[in-house]
C-alpha positions as CSV (number, residue, x, y, z in Angstrom):
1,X,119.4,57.1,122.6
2,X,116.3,55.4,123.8
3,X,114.0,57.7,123.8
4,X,111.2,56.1,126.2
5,X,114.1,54.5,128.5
6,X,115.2,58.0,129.1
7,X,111.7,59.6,129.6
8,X,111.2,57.2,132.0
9,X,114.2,57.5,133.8
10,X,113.6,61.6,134.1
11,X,110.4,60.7,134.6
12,X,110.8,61.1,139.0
13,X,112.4,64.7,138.7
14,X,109.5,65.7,135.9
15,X,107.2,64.8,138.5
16,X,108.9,66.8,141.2
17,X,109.3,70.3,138.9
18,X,105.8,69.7,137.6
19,X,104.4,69.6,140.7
20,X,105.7,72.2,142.7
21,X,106.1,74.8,139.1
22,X,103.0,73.8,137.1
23,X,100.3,72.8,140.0
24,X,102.1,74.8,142.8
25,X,101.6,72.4,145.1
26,X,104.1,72.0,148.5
27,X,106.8,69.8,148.4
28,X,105.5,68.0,151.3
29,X,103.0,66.6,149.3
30,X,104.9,66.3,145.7
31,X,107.5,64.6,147.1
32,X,106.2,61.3,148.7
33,X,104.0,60.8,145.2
34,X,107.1,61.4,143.7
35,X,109.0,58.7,145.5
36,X,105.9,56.1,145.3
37,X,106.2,56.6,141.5
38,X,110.1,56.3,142.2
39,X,109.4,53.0,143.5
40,X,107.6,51.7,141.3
41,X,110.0,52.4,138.4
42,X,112.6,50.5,140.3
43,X,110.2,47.6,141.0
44,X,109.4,47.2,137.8
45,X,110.9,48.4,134.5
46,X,114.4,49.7,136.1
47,X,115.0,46.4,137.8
48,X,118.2,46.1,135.8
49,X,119.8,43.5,138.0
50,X,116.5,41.3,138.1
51,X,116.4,40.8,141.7
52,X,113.4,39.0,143.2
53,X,110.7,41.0,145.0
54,X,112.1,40.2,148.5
55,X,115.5,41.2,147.0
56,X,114.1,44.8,145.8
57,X,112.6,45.1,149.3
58,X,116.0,44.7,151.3
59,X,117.9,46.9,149.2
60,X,115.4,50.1,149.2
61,X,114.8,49.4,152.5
62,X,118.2,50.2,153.1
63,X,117.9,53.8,151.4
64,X,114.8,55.0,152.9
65,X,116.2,54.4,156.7
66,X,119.2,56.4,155.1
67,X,116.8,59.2,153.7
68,X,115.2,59.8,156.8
69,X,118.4,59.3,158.7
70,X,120.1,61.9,156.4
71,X,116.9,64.3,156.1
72,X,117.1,64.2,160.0
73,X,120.4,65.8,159.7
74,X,119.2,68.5,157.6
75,X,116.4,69.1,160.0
76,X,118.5,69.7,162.7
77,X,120.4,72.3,161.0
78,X,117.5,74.2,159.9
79,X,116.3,74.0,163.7
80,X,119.2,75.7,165.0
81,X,119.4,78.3,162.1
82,X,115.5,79.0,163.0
83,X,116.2,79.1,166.5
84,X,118.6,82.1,166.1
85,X,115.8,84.1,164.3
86,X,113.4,83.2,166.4
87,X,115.8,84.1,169.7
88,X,116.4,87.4,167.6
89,X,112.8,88.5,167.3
90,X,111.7,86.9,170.9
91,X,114.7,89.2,172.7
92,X,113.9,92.3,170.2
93,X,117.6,92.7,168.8
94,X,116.7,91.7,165.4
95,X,116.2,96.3,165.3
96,X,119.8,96.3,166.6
97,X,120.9,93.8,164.1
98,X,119.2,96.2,161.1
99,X,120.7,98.6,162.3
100,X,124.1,97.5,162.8
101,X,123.8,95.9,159.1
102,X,122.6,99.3,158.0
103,X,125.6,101.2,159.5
104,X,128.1,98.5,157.3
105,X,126.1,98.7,154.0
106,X,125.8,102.6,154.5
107,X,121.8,102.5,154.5
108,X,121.4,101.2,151.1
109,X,119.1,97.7,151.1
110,X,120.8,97.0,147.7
111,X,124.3,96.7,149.4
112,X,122.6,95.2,152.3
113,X,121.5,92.8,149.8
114,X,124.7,91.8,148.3
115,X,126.7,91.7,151.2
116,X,124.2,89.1,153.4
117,X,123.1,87.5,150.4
118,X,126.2,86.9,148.0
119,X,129.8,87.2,150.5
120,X,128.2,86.0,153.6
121,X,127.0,82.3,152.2
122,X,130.3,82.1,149.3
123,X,132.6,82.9,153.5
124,X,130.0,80.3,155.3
125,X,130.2,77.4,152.4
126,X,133.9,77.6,152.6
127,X,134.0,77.7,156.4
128,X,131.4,74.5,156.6
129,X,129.5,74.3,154.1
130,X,126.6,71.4,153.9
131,X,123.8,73.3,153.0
132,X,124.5,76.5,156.3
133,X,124.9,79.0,154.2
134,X,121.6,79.5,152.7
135,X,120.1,78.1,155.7
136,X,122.0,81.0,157.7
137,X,121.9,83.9,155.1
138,X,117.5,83.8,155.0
139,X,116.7,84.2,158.3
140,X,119.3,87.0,158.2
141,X,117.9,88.9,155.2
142,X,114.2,88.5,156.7
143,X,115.5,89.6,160.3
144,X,116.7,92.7,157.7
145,X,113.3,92.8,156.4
146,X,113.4,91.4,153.1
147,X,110.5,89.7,152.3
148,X,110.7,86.0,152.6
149,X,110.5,84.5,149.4
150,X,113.2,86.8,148.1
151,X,115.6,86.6,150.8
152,X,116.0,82.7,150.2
153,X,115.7,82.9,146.6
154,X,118.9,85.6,147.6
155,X,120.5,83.0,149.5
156,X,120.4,80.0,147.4
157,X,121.7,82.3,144.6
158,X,124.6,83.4,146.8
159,X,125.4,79.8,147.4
160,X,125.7,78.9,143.8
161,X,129.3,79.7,143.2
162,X,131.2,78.6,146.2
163,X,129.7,75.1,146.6
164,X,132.4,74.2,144.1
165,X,135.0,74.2,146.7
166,X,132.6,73.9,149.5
167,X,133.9,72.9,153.7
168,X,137.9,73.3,153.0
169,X,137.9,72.6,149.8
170,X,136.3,69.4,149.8
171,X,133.9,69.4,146.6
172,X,137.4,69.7,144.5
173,X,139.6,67.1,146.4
174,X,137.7,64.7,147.2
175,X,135.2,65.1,143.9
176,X,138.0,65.4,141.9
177,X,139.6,62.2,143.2
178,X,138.9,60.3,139.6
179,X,141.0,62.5,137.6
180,X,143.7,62.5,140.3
181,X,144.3,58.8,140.9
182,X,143.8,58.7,136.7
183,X,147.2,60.8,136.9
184,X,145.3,63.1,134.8
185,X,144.9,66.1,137.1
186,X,145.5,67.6,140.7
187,X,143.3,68.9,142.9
188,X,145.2,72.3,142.8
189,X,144.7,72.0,138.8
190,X,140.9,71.2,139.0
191,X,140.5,74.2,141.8
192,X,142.5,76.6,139.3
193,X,140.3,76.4,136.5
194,X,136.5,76.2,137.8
195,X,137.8,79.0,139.6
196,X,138.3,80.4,136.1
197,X,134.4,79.7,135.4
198,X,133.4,80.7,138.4
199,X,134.8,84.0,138.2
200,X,132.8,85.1,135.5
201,X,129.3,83.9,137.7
202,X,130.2,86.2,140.7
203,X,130.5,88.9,138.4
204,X,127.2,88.2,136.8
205,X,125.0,87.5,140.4
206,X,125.0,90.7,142.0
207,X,123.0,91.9,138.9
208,X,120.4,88.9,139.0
209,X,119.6,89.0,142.5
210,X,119.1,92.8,142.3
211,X,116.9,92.5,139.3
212,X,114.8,89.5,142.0
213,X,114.8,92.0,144.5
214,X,114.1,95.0,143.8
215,X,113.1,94.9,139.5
216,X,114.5,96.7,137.0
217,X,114.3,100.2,139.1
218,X,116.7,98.9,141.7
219,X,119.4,99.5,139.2
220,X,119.4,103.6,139.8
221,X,122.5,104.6,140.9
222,X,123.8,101.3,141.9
223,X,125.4,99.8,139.1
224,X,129.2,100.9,139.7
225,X,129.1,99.6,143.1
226,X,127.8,96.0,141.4
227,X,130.2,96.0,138.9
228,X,132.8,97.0,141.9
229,X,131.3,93.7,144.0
230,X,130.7,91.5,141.1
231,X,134.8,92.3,140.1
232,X,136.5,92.5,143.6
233,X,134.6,89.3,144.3
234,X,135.6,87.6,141.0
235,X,139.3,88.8,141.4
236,X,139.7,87.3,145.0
237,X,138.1,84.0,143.7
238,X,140.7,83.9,141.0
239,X,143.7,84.3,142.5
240,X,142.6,82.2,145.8
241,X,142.1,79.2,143.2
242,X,144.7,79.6,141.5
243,X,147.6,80.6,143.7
244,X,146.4,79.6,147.0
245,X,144.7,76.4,146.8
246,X,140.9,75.1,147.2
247,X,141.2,74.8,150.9
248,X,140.7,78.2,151.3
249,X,139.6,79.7,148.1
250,X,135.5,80.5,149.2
251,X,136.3,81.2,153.6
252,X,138.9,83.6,151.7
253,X,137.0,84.8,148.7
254,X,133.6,85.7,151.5
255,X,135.5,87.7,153.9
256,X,137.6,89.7,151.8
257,X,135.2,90.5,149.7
258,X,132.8,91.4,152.9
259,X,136.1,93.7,153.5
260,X,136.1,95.4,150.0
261,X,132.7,95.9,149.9
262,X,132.7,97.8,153.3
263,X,135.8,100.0,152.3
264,X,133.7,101.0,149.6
265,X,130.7,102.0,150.9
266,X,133.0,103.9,153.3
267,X,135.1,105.2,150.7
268,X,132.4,105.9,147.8
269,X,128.8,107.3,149.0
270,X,126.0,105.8,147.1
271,X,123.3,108.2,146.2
272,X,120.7,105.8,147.3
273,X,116.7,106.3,146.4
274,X,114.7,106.9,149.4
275,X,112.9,103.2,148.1
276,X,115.8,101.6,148.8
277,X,117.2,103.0,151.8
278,X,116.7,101.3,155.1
279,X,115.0,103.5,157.7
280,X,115.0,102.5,161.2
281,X,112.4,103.2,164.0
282,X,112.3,106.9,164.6
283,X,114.0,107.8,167.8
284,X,114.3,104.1,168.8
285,X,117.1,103.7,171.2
286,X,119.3,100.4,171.1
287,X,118.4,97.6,173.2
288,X,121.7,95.9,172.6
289,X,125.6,96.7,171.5
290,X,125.9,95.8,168.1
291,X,128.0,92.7,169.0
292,X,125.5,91.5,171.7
293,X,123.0,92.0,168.6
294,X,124.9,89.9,165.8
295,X,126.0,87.4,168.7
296,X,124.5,84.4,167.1
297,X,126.3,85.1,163.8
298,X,129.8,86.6,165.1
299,X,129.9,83.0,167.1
300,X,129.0,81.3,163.8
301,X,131.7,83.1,162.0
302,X,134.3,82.4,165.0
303,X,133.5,79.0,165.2
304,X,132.6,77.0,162.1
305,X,136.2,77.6,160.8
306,X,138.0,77.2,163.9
307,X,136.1,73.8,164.3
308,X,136.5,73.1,160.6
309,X,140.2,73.4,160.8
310,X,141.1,73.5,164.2
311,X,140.1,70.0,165.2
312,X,141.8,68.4,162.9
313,X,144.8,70.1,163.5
314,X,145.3,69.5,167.3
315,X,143.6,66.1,167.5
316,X,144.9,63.0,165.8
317,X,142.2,61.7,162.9
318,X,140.4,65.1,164.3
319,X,138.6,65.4,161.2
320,X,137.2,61.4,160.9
321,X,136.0,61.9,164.2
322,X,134.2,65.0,163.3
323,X,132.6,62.8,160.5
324,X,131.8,60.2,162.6
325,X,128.1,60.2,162.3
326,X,128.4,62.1,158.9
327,X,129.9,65.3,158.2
328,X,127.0,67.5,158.1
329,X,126.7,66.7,161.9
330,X,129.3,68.7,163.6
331,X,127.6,71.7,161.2
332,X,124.4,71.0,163.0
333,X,126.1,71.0,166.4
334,X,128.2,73.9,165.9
335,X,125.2,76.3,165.1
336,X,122.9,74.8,167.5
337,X,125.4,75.8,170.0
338,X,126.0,79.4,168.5
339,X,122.4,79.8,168.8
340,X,122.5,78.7,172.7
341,X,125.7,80.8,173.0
342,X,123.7,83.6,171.6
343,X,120.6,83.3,173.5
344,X,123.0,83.4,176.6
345,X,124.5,87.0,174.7
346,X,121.1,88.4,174.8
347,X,119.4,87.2,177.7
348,X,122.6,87.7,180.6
349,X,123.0,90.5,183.0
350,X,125.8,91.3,185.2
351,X,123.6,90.7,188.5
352,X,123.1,87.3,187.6
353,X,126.2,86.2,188.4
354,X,125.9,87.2,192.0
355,X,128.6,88.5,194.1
356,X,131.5,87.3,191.6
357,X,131.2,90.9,189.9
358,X,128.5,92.5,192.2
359,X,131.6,95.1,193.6
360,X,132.7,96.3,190.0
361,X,129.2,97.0,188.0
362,X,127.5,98.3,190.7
363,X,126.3,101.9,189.8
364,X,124.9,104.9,191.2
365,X,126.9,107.3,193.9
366,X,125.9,107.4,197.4
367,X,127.0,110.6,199.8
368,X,129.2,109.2,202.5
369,X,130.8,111.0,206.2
370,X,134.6,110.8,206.4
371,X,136.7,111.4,209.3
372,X,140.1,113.1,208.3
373,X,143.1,113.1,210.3
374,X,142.3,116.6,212.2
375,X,139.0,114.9,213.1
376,X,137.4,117.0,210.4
377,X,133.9,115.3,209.0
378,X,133.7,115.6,205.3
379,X,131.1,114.9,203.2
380,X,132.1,112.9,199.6
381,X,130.2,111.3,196.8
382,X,131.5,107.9,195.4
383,X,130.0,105.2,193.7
384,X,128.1,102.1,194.8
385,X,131.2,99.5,193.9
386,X,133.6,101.9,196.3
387,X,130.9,102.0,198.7
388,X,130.7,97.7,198.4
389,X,134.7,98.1,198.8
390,X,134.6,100.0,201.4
391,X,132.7,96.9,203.7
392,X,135.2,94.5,202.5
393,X,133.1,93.0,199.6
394,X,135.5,91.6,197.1
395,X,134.8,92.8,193.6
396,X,135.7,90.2,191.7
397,X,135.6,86.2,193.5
398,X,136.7,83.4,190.6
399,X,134.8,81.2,193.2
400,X,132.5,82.8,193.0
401,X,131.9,83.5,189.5
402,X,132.5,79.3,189.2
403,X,129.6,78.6,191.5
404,X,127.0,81.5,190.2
405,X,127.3,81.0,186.6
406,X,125.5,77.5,185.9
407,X,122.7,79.8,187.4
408,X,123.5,83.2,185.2
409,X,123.3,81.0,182.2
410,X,119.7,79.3,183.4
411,X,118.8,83.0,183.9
412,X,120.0,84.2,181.0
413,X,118.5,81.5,178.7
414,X,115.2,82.0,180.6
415,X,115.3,85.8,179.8
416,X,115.4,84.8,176.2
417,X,112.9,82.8,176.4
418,X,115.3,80.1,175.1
419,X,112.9,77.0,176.0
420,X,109.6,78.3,174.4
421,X,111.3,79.5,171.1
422,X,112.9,76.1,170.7
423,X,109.5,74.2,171.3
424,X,107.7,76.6,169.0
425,X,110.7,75.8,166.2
426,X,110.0,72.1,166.5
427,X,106.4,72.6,165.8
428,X,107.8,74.6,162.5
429,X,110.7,72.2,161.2
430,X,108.9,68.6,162.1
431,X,107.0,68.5,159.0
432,X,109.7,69.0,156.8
433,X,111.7,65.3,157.5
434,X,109.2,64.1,155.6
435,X,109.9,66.4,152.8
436,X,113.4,66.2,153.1
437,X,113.4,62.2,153.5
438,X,111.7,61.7,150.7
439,X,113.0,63.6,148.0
440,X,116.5,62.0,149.5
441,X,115.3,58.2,149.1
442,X,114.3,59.4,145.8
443,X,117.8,60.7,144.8
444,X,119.3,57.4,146.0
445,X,117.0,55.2,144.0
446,X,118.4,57.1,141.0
447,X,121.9,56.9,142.0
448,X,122.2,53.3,142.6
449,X,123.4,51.2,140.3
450,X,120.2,48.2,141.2
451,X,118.1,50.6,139.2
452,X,120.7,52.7,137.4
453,X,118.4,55.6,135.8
454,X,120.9,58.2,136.7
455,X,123.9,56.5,134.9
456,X,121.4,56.5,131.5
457,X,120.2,60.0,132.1
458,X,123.5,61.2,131.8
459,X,124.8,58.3,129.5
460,X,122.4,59.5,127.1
461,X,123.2,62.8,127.3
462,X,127.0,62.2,126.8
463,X,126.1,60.1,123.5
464,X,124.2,63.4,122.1
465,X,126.6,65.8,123.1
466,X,129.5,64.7,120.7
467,X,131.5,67.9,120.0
468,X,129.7,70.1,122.3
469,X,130.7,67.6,125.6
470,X,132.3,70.5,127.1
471,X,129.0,71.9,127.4
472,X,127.2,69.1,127.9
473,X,129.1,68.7,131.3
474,X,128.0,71.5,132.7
475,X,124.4,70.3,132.3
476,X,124.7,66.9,133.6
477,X,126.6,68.2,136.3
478,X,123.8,70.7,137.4
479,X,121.4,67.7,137.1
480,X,123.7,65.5,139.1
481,X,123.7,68.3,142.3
482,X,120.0,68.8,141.7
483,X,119.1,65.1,142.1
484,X,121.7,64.4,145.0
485,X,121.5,67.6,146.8
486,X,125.2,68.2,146.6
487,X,127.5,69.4,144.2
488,X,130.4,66.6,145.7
489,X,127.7,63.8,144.8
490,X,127.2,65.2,141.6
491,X,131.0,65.2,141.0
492,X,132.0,61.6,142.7
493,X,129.3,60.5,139.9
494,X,130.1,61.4,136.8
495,X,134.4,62.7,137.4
496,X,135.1,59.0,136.0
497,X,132.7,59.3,133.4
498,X,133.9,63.0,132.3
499,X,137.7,61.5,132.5
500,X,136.9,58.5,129.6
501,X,134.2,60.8,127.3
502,X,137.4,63.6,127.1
503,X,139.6,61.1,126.9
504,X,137.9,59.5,123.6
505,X,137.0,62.8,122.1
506,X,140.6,64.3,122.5
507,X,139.9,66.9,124.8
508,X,141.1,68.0,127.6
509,X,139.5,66.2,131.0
510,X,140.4,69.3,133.4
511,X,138.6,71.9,131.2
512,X,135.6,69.5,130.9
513,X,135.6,68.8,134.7
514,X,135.8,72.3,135.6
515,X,132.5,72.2,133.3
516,X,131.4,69.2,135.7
517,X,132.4,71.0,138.9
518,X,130.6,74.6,138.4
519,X,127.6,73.2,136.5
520,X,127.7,70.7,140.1
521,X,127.4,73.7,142.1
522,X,124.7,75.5,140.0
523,X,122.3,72.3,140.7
524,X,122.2,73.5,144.5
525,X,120.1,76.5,143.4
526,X,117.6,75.1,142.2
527,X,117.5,71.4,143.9
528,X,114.1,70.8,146.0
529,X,116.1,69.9,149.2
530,X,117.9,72.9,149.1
531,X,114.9,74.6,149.0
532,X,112.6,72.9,151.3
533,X,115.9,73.2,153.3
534,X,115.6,77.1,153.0
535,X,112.0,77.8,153.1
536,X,111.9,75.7,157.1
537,X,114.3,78.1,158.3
538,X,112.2,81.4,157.7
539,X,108.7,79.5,158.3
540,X,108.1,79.3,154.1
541,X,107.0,75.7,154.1
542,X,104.6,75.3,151.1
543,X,106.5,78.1,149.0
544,X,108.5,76.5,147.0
545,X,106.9,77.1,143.7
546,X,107.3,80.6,144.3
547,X,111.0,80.1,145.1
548,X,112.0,78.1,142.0
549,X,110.0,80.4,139.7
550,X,112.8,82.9,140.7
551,X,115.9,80.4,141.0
552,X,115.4,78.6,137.9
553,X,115.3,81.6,135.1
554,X,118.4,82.4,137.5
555,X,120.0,79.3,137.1
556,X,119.4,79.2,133.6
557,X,121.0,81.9,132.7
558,X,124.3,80.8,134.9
559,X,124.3,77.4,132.9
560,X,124.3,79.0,129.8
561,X,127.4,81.1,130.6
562,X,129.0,78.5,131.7
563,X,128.2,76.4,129.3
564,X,130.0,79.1,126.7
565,X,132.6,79.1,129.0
566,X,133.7,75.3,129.1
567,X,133.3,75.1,125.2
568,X,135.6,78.5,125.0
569,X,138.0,76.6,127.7
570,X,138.5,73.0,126.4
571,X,138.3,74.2,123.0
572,X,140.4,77.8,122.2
573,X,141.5,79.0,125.3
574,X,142.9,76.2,127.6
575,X,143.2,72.8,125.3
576,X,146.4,71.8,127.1
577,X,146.1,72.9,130.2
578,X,148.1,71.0,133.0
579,X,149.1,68.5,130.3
């Protein structure tokens, strides 16, 4: 091992850490330092392939158009997550949705916490995964009232299981593509046994993100219910992985363990401390139904899966197309439209839509004269609709529901004063391209092979390692996510590498990329996108020192278990498994 090689080559991601942790300085400024110094590297010393200076120009030319191009992706996601929040505090029902929340998670902001923040992003990364979940499951814990900085350190934590899997199972498959076409493996194999790893995290985060939350004291009283969440949650994961498939293994694993958790709190009352209890406004009456409330997020839930799979079921190459322009964009259109569709939810009345249902909400009761048959005059009450029936309006026109709803929706949006929050989000997200740009033309300079630092990094690692690989996987596999910003770059990187080390060491290849896979999808709690990604969508720009001071002891302690876990695996416990 090459000792100054190597420091140089981890040299871009010291500068990153050190800057945000040590100096606390905002990513927005760390991060286009970080790529000048990037740049530099690969002009210089990391020219491996000795191309000229014009050479070195066209090729990382090439990646910063695709760094913006891709951070611009990103953007627009966290616009259309910050868009609902806004659109929820603008039209008031962000009350509506505490209370709603607080009726499911029986008042306790512990459950509140575990439920939003753990089962919520594990169902959201399986239904589309591509950085929503934590991007969905912030604004929700703020619009709850947690403060800021914990709810996405909450979030990002949540998200550090299922990213394994993540949209459909595609982490697994397509990241585990090395060992398949190796005939080594299957992608039902690889699912089975990071689900085994994985298992053992879920169990372990409900704990951690209390102890973020709420310190040691948020433990009175709460623990069995943890251990109930961290188990149920664990249990589903398992058997999902294992018996089911990776397709469906974290949509499945998020919404029945939403289920369990609600039948509990139903089932079991919590003695909760009046510090952790969610009180409402005093005597505050609901604005909205608790559907019209959580709108934006029961569309989001509706319609990221049935896109996700749906698509490609009825249309011919549905899924390609959806990836036309990259697969994170149909995320970004589908919530952008769920916040639209709920902006309509919460702005729309029934009178906006004219006559076409003018005869049937109508309300009130108006005395009117009747004439009987024995010419008798009586006097009746009936309601406005009858009353609208009564002079031959119609009470319900299709017509004319078809040419007044164009309008209702205008009307509607306007009422939630759509437009303004949008323009006011813009104002809030547009700095963070060049964040999020940046820190991804960085990761590609590592990647690629003209420079090939992240090849050595991990190389060098490998050559270390010797008997404790196993573990060593995990590591270079949370480095591999936390460079690239997902956990299936992390694994289409170093499967092929992981297949040939186990190979030559005699160990098993699935255990040690299971190691590869988990250790992948640790790296999205911690990696700088993820978080700049995060911090945009509840106005946190600038925070992310304060973020990773509580992800990475978090993350650390994750890696570690897992790291026990691979070695246990490949070692005693599984040595032949699938062979």
């Amino acid at each position: 091992m090459r000792v100054f090689e190597f420091a140089l080559a981890v040299s871009p991601i010291a500068f990153v850490l050190v800057g945000i942790l040590a100096f606390k300085k905002p990513a927005m400024k760390v991060a286009p330092l970080a790529l000048l110094w990037t740049l530099a590297l690969a002009f210089t010393y990391f020219n491996v392939g000795g191309l000229t200076f014009k050479e070195n120009v066209a090729v990382y030319d090439a990646l910063v158009w695709k760094g913006l191009k891709e951070g611009g992706k990103i953007v627009i996601m966290v616009f259309g997550a910050f868009v609902i929040l806004n659109t929820l505090k603008k039209t008031g029902a962000i009350d509506d949705v505490k209370s709603t929340v607080a009726d499911l998670s029986g008042g306790d902001r512990r459950v509140q916490l575990i439920m939003v923040g753990m089962m919520v992003p594990i169902f959201l990364e399986g239904a589309a995964g591509a950085g929503s979940p934590a991007a969905i499951a912030a604004p929700f814990l703020v619009a709850l009232g947690f403060d800021p900085v914990v709810a996405i350190a909450a979030a990002l934590l949540g998200d550090a299981t299922p990213c394994s899997w993540g949209g459909a199972g595609l982490t697994t498959i397509s990241g585990g593509a090395a060992l398949v076409d190796a005939g080594v493996s299957t992608a039902a194999l690889n699912s089975a046994m990071v689900g085994r790893i994985h298992m053992f995290g879920v169990m372990v985060i409900p704990f951690i993100m209390v102890a973020i939350a709420f310190g040691r004291k948020g433990f009175k009283n709460i623990v069995p219910y943890l251990c109930y969440a961290g188990v149920t949650t664990g249990a589903v994961m398992f058997f999902l992985s294992n018996f089911v498939g990776p397709e469906v293994t974290s949509m499945g694993t998020g919404l029945v363990s939403m289920l369990l958790s609600v039948a509990y709190v139903k089932l079991v009352p919590i003695k909760t401390p009046d510090e952790f209890r969610y009180h409402s406004a005093g005597g505050a009456q609901r604005r909205y139904s608790a559907w019209r409330a959580m709108s934006p997020y029961i569309y989001m839930l509706v319609l990221l899966p049935a896109v996700r799979y749906g698509v490609p079921a009825l249309v011919k190459n549905g899924f390609a197309l959806m990836c036309t322009f990259g697969y994170i964009v149909w995320v970004d259109a589908v919530i952008f439209l769920c916040a639209v569709l709920g902006a309509i939810t919460l702005g729309m009345r029934a009178e906006d839509f004219g006559g076409a249902f003018g005869g049937a909400v109508g309300g009130g009761s108006v005395t009117v004269a009747r004439v009987t048959k024995n010419g008798e005059t009586v006097y009746e009450q009936v309601s406005a609709a009858q009353v609208r029936a009564m002079e031959g309006r119609v009470s319900f026109s299709i017509a004319g529901a078809v040419r007044s709803f164009p309008g209702a929706v205008a009307k509607a949006l306007g009422r939630s004063e759509f437009p303004e929050v949008c323009k006011m989000t813009v104002r809030s997200v547009c700095p963070v391209l060049v964040t999020m740009g940046s820190l991804l033309v960085l990761s590609y300079i590592m990647q690629s092979e003209a420079t090939g630092m992240m090849s050595l990094i991990a190389g060098d690692i490998a050559a270390l390692a010797g008997m404790f690989y196993p573990a060593a996987a995990v590591l270079i596999g949370t480095m591999g996510s936390f460079i690239t910003g997902t956990g299936l770059g992390s694994n289409i990187m170093f499967a092929g590498m992981h297949t040939q080390a186990a190979a030559s060491l005699g160990m098993n290849p699935i255990t040690v990329f299971a190691g590869q896979n988990a250790g992948a999808s640790l790296g999205n709690l911690i990696c700088p996108n993820n978080t700049v990604a995060a911090c945009a969508t509840v106005g946190q720009v600038g925070n992310e020192s304060k973020i990773m001071r509580k992800t990475i002891p978090a993350c650390g302690i994750l890696v570690a278990l897992y790291m026990v876990l691979t070695m246990a695996y490949t070692l005693v416990l599984f040595p032949h498994f699938g062979m």
